[in-house]
N, C-alpha and C positions, 0 to 999 in steps of 0.2 A: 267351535268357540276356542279362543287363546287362555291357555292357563297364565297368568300374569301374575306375578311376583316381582320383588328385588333384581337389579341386576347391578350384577359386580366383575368390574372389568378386570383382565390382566394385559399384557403387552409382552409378556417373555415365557419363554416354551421349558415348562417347568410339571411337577404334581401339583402344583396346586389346584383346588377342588373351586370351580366357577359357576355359579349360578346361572343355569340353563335355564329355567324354567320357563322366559316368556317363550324362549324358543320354539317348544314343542307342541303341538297341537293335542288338544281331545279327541280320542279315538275310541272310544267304548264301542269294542263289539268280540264276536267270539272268532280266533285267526283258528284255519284250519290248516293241519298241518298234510302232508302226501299221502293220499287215500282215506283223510278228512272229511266229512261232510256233515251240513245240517244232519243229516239221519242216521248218518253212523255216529256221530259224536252228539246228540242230543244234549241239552244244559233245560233247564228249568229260566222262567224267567230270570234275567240277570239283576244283580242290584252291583252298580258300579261303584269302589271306593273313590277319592280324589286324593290325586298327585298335587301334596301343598309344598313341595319341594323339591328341585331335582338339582342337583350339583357334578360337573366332569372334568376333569383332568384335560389338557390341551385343549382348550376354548374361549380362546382368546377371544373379546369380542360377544361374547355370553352364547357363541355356536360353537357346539359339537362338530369336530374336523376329524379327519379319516385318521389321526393319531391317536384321538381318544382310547384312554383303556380300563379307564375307570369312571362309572357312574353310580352315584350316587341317590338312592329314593329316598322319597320319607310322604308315609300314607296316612290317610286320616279316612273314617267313614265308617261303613260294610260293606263285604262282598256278600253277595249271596246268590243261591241258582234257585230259587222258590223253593219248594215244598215238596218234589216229586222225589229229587235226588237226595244224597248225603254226601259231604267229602269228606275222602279217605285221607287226603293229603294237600296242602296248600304254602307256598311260598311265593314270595316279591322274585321277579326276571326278569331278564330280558332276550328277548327272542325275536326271531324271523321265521316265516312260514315254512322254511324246511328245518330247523334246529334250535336250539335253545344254548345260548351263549353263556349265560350266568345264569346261575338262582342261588336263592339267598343260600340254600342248605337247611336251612331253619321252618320248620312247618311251622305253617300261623297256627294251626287248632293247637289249644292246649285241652282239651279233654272230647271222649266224645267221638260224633259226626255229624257236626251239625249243619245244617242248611245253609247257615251265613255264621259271619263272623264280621264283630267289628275290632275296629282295626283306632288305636290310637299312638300317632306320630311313632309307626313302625319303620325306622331307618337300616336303610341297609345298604352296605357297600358292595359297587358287583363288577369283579373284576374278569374285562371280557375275553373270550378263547383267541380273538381275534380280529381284527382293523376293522371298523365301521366304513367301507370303503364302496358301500351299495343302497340302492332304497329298500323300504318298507321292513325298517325295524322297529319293536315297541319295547315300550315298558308295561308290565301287567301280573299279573298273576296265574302260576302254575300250578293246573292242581287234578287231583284224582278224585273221582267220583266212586264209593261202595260196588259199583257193579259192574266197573270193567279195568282193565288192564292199563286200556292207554290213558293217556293223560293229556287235557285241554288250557288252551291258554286265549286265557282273558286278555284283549287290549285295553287299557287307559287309558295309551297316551303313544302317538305315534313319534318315530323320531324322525327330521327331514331328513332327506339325501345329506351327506354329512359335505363339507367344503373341506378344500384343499388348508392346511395348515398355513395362514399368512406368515412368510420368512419375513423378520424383521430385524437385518444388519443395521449396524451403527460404526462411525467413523469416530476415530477419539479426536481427529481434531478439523476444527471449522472455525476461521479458512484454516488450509495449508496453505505453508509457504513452495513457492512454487521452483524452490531448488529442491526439494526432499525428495528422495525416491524411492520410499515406500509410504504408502497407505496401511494403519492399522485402525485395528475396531476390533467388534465384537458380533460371531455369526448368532446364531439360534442354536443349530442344532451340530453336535461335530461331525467334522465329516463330507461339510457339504463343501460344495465348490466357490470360493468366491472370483468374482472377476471386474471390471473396470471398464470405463470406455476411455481409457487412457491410454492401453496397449493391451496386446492382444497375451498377457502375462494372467497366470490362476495361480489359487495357492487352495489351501485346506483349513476347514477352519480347527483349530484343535481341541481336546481335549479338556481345556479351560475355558473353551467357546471363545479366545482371540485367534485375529489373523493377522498375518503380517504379508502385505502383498506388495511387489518388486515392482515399479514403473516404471524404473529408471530416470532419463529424463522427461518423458514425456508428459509433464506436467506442466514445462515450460510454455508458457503464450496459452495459456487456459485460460480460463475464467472460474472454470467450476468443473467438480468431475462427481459420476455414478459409478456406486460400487454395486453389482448384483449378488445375491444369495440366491443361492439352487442347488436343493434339494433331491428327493425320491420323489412318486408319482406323487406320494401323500400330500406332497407340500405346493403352496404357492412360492414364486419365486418373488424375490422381495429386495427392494431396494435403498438404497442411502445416499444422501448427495452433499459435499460441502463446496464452501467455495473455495476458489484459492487466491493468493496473495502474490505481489512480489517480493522474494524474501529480502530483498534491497527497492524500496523506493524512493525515489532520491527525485528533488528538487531546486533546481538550479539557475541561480537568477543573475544577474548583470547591476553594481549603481552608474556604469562608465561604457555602454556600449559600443559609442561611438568616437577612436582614438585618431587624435592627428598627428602623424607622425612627421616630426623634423627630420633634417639631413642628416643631423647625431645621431640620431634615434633608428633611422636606415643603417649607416654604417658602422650601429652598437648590433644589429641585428642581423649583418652579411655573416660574419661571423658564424653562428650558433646555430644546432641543432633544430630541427621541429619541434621537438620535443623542449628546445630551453625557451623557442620561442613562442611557443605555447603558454606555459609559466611566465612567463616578460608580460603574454598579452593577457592572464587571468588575475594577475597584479592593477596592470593597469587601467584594465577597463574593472576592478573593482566587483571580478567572475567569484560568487561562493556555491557552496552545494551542501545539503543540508538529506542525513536520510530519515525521512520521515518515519522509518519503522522505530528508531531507536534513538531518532529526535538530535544525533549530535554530527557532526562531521568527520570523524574517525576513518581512516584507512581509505576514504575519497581521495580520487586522483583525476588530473584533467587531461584531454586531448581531442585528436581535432582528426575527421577524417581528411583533411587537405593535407596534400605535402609541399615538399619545395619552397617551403614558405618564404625562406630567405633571399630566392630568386625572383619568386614573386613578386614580392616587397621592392625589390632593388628597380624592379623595372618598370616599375607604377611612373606613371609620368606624372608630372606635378596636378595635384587638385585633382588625380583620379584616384578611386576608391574599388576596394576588393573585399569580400565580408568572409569572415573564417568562423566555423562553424565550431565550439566548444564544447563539448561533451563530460560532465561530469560520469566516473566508471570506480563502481566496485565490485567487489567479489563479481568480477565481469556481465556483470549489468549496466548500462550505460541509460544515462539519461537523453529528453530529450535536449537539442542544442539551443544554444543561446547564440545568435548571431553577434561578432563581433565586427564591425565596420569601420575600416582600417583606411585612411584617406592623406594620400602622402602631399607635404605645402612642400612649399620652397625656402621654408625658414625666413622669420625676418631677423632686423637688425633695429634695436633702439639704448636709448637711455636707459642704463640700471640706476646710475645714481648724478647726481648736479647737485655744486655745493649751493647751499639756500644763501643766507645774506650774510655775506663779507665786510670785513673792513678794513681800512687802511691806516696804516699805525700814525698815530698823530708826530705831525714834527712841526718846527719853528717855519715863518717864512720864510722861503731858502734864496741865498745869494746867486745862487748857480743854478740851472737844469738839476731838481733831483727825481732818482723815480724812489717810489716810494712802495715797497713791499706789502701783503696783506698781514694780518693779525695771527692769520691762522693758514693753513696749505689747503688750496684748493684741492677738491675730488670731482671729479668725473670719468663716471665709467659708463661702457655702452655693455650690452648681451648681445652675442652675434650667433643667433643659430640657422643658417644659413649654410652652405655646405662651405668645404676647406677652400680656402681661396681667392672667397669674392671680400671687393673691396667696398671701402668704409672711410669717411671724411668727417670731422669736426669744424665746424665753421662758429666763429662767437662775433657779436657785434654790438661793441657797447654805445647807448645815450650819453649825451654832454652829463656833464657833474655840474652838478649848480645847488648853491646854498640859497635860500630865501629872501637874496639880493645880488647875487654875482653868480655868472657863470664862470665854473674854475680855467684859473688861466694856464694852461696844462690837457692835457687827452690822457685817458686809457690805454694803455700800450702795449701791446704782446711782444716780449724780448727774449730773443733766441742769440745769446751770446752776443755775438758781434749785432745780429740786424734784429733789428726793433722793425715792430709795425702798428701804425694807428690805428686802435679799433674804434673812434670814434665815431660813429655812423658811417664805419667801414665793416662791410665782411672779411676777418681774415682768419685764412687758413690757420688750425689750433695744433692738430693732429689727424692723419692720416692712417690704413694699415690695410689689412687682408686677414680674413678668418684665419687663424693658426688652428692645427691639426691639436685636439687634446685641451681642448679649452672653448669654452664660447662666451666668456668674458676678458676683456682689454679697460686697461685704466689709464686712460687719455693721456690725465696726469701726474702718472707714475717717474717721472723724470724730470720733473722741476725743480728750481733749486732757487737760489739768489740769485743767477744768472739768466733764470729760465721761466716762463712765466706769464702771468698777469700785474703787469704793476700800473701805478699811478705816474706820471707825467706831471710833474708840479714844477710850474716856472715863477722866476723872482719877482713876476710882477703880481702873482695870487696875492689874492683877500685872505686873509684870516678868516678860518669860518667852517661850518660844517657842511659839507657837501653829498648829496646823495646821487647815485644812476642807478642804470639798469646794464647790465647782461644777457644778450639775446645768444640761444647756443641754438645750432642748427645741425643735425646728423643727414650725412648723405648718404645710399647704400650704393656710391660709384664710386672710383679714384678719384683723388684730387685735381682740380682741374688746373 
């Protein structure tokens, strides 16, 4: 039968005194010791007490380990050997068939010799000669019988084969970050050896039962790592595991992936480093990086395993594209990349601005051909981003002027000094040019004056009256023809 009590657990290799008791089994019988026998060591019927308590030192787990060195009884009942014998002498033990390990030192009899004895919640601490480190040892009682010398022992309570001490290392930190290189914790016992499957590095545990153990880098591109503790034969060897981290995890994203680069934009970029064109293209396509461990973007840097960039760039043929691979890196960890897709036009050329509605300053019927100037100075400008050189034409072509009963007797008239031209459902040439180096806007009409121009054409035979048209502007991206 299992003697069954409380059981109270520990986890660390200490004195503290652990409730054993379901452990051990009931063993009531008479152990004989080397040249022992029924017949030479006779006993009288036995009367067994019972073991209502047993508590030991390193027992982690509520089992007695080959470390154990202190056990603790506490008995309740009678013993007695019937009627034939008397004991001379009697104490709590514990023993094995060749020797006796502890006894209490304390005889149960307090007066007398008597046959039995009872026994109430008789506790005794018994501290052993030696490692529990084999089978068939008990707990029981030792005692001497009136008519002989030697001395017999009672079993109660057997104790199993004892288990290895479970080693139970700890790691102080889970995860680690996976640039540290050292692992600490805490072993069991000092002394022992601890080691890793991180690198083939051991250290000792000390004194205070911390260790400190060296891995240098190799915790880089882990996931997770085990620390062993081991021990003497006594012990089980015993493990710890945490995970690990990247002490940089960094993520990095793109709002502008895909950039098109004009002919400015090539030859702002022939120029410059991989490294400035790097930064040119982490601006533009809108590249951030963010490290997740520490949430802010601090001491993040970008770059590209591509080089030659600039070369590259330069010899893209129009409307082909090349993708550059961006890397946010700190504390030299690198993220993964973000594709950035680089696709070189040919630049166009259009209208930035055309003046809206004009007018023409009011005058008397006039006696003579006059022209007649606007209210305000025309603007128009084109953006030419297009590469240095190619050319560009203004063409304007204006509707008849007519008021709400007459068509003005007069045209619209483009006048360049001496020669005038009709633009009255005429196209005529306004302004002309070529991309300039260092600019990719041109202001058509930047040079007009009272001499130069758009004016009105109004002859002596005009109506009095208000007249409205229209303005047709047309941009060419050829020479003038």
């Amino acid at each position: 039968m299992m003697i069954v009590s409380s059981l109270n657990l520990i986890a660390h290799a200490d004195d503290t005194m652990t409730d054993v008791t379901s452990s051990l089994v009931t063993n009531n019988q008479q152990i004989y010791g080397t040249g022992q026998t029924a017949s030479t060591n006779p006993l009288g019927t036995i009367t067994y007490p019972t073991l209502t308590n047993i508590t030991a030192n390193y027992a982690p787990d509520g089992k007695i380990t080959r470390r154990t060195t202190v056990i603790q009884t506490t008995y309740n009942g009678t013993f007695g050997i019937g009627s034939k014998y008397r004991l001379k002498s009697a104490q709590t033990a514990v023993f094995t068939t060749s020797t006796v390990q502890a006894a209490s030192g304390s005889s149960l009899i307090t007066s007398g010799t008597p046959s039995s004895i009872s026994l109430t919640d008789v506790t005794t601490k018994h501290s052993l000669t030696s490692s529990i480190n084999t089978q068939n040892w008990y707990l029981g009682i030792y005692s001497q019988i009136t008519t002989r010398s030697s001395y017999d022992r009672v079993a109660v309570a057997k104790i199993p084969t004892p288990v290895q001490y479970p080693l139970k290392p700890t790691i102080d930190d889970d995860p680690i970050k996976d640039n540290a290189t050292t692992i600490t914790g805490k072993g069991t016992f000092a002394g022992d050896t601890i080691s890793s499957d991180a690198s083939d590095a051991t250290t000792k545990v000390g004194s205070d039962l911390t260790y400190t153990l060296d891995v240098g880098s190799s915790l880089k591109g882990k996931s997770s790592v085990e620390v062993t503790e081991t021990g003497t034969t006594n012990d089980e060897p015993g493990t710890a595991s945490a995970s690990i981290k990247p002490a940089v995890d960094l993520k990095i994203s793109s709002t502008n992936p895909d950039i098109q680069l004009a002919p400015d934009d090539v030859t702002e970029l022939d120029s410059k480093t991989d490294a400035e064109i790097v930064s040119w293209l982490v601006k533009a396509a809108g590249v951030t990086a963010i490290d997740q461990t520490t949430n802010t973007s601090d001491d993040i840097t970008f770059t590209s395993d591509k080089s030659d960039l600039a070369t590259i760039i330069d010899e893209l043929a129009d409307d082909d594209t090349v993708t550059v691979p961006i890397y946010a890196v700190k504390d030299g960890v690198k993220s993964d990349p973000v594709d950035v897709v680089i696709s070189k036009t040919a630049g166009s050329v259009s209208f930035s601005t055309v003046s809206g509605t004009m007018a023409f300053k009011t005058i008397a019927v006039p006696t003579t051909e006059t022209l007649v100037p606007t209210t305000s100075n025309w603007d128009v400008a084109i953006k030419d981003t297009r590469k240095v050189g190619s050319a560009w034409s203004v063409y304007a072509t204006a509707s008849k002027m007519t008021s709400s009963s007459h068509d003005l007797a007069g045209d619209v008239v483009y006048v360049d000094g001496s020669d005038k031209q009709v633009m009255t459902n005429s196209s005529v040439l306004i302004g002309s040019g070529s991309r300039q180096t260092g600019s990719n806007t041109e202001t058509v009409t930047s040079d007009w004056s009272n001499t130069k121009g758009i004016f009105l054409e109004a002859q002596p035979s005009v109506y009095a009256g208000s007249y409205q048209g229209k303005v047709n502007w047309t941009l060419q991206d050829t020479a003038a023809k």
